[in-house]
C-alpha positions, 0 to 999 in steps of 0.5 A: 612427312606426317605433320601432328596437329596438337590440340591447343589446351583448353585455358582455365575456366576462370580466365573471364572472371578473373578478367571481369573483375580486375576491368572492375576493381582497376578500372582497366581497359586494355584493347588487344588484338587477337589472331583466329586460332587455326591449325597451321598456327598451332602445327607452327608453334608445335614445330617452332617450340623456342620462337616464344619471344614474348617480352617479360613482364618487367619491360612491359610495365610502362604503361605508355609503351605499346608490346609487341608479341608476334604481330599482336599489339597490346594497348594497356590503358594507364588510370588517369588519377585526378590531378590535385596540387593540394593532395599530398601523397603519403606511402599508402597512396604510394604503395595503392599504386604501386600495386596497381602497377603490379596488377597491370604487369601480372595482366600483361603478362597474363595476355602474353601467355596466351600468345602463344598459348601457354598452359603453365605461363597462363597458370603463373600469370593468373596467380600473380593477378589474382595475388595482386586483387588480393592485395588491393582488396585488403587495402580496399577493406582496410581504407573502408574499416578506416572511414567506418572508424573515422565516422563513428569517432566523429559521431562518437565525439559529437555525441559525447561532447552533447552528453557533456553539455546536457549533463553539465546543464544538468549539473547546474539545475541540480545545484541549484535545486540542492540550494533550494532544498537546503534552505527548506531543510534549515526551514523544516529544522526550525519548523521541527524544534518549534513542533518538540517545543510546543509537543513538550508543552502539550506533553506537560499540560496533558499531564496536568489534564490526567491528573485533573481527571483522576481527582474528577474521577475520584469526585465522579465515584463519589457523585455515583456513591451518592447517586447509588444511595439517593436511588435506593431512598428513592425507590424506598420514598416510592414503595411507601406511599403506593404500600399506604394506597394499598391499605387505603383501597383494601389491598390484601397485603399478604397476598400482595406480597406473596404475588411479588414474592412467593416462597419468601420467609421473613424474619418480621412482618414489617420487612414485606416492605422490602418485596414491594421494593423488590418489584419496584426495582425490577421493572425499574432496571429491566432492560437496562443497559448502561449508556453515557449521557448528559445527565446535567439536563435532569440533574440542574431541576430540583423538581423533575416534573420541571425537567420534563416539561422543559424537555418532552421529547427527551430520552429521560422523558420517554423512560419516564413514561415507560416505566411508571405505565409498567410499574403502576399497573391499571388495575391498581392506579383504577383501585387508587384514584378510582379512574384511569386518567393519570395512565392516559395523561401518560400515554398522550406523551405528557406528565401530570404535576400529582403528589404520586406521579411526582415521587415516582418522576423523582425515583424514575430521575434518580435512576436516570442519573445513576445508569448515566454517571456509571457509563460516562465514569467508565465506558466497561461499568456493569451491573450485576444482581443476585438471584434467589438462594444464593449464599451471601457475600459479603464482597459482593452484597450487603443486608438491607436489615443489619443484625446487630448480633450477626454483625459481631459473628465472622464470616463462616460461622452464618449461613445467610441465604439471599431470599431476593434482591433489593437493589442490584449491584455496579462495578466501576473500574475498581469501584465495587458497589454491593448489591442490597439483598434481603436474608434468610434467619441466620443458622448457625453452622456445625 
């Protein structure tokens, strides 16, 4: 008789693992002992296939009993759980042990199946362990979500209870400021109604001030009027005693005259007057540019001789001296006073107290005054002059000598022609000064 020895079948690959981990998870030792596989072995149990008396899992599941399975003894090891008479079961510690004593019976069961060796027992069994993990390590996962949950409940509720507390003081420091503030917007609201009553009083007396203004400016005009006509007299009171200091040192009039003004055609020999005038007003308003000043420093002097010895350093004094040294020229202050010591005196920065300085000082004062109040009335005030051949208007000029025949022709029916300017013109605002001109003989129009 031939005995056929089979081949025990090679057990799954995971057997060690799924043992490792279930040492590792449960906590388990289980002491076994194993017969050496041998080939007379395995010919018995090819020949005794029915002697697998192996116990079932079911009576193997008290831990306290030892198995018997063909001469091998199996010891599971039960967990022995902290004893706590203050810990109260509930069902899921229950239910955790219950399925560690699951896991301890697929175990058993497990190791029973390779006594004798078994494939499909080995199969069956390693499933139900490895269902049995799953299941623990789902309670596992689920018991830590729990404690993570837990935790951060608590934290959560520390935190929120510390918000609470911090906003609360908060609360109370804003209260607090939302009194103050509301005390300091009653203030500022009295402060406010204070400020629109003082406001509407200013309001009031800057209104009176305005209007106090415009009667001044009116009153300025007026004073410039008056400056305006005391100029030309001046400058007129000038040109007569230096005409009369001319004839008295030989002076040819006609050629002085045609010096100052060549060209010029006059309807009477007395009106060559009005050349020297001429001459005198422009290099007297020559570079002349209008500026607001105090003029009340001049102005409280009836002599001006006074107001430049009280005040030599003054602007007034400076324009003084400039103007008399290029109105008067050396040759003729020599021709006059027969030296040159007026001219020095006036050069060293000083002013002499003679009849002839003192006309011009009083000329040169009151058009000091008059380029002062025209600036200091309106700030835009220009001067304007006339150039020679232009046609004359009666808007912007006015004759030095009046026809009493051309005074009753309407405009039109002339044709003047200004022959040179006498006295420049101002304009102030709407204040319109005429400059003085001297005319061509009238010519009737066609």
């Amino acid at each position: 008789m031939e005995f056929v020895t089979n081949k025990p079948l090679k057990p799954s690959s995971n057997i060690s693992e799924i043992v490792s981990k279930f040492a590792k998870v449960c906590k388990l030792r289980s002491i076994g002992v194993f017969p050496s596989e041998n080939p007379l072995q395995h010919q018995r149990l090819h020949k005794n296939p029915t002697t697998n008396n192996a116990p079932s899992g079911e009576d193997s599941s008290d831990a306290t009993e030892d198995t018997e399975c063909d001469g091998v003894k199996i010891h599971p090891q039960p967990i022995e759980a902290p004893s706590n008479g203050n810990v109260c079961l509930d069902g899921e510690v229950e239910k955790l042990f219950g399925m560690v004593s699951a896991l301890k019976s697929a175990y058993v069961q497990l190791q029973e199946a390779h006594v004798p060796y078994n494939t499909q027992k080995i199969i069956a069994a390693n499933e139900r362990v490895m269902a049995q993990l799953e299941s623990l390590y789902r309670i596992k996962a689920a018991y830590e979500e729990k404690q993570c949950i837990k935790l951060i409940s608590g934290t959560s509720s520390a935190l929120l209870q510390s918000k609470f507390e911090v906003n609360e003081r908060l609360l109370a420091e804003l209260k607090s400021q939302m009194k103050v503030k509301n005390s300091e917007i009653m203030r500022l609201l009295q402060e406010l109604r204070d400020l629109d009553a003082e406001n509407a009083k200013r309001a009031e007396k800057i209104r009176q001030i305005r209007l106090e203004r415009k009667r001044a400016i009116v009153l300025n005009i007026t004073t410039f009027q008056n400056a305006f006509k005391a100029t030309s007299k001046s400058i007129h009171d000038f040109a007569k005693p230096l005409i009369s200091l001319m004839k008295a040192a030989g002076w040819d009039l006609d050629l002085a005259v045609k010096s100052v003004e060549d060209g010029a055609v006059y309807q009477k020999r007395s009106d060559k007057k009005y050349a020297f005038e001429a001459y005198i007003t422009r290099r007297m308003f020559s570079e002349m540019s209008l500026k607001a000043y105090d003029v009340d420093c001049v102005m409280k002097f009836d002599d001006p001789i006074d107001a430049l010895i009280a005040y030599p350093d003054s602007d007034f004094a400076k324009f003084c001296g400039e103007k008399y040294l290029l109105v008067v020229h050396p040759t003729m202050e020599s021709s006059f006073f027969g030296n040159l010591d007026q001219r020095m005196f006036v050069m060293c920065g000083k002013h002499p107290r003679t009849p002839f300085y003192q006309i011009f000082a009083k000329m040169a004062k009151w058009i000091w005054v008059l380029q002062g109040i025209a600036a200091s009335i309106d700030p835009k005030a220009k001067v304007f002059s006339v150039s020679r051949g232009s046609k004359f208007s009666y808007v912007y000029m006015e004759s030095v000598e009046e026809d009493k025949e051309d005074a009753n022709l309407l405009d039109g029916q002339l044709q003047r022609i200004v022959e040179f300017m006498v006295m420049p013109g101002f304009k102030i605002g709407e204040t319109l000064m005429k400059s003085r001109v001297y005319l061509s003989k009238p010519e009737t129009s066609n």
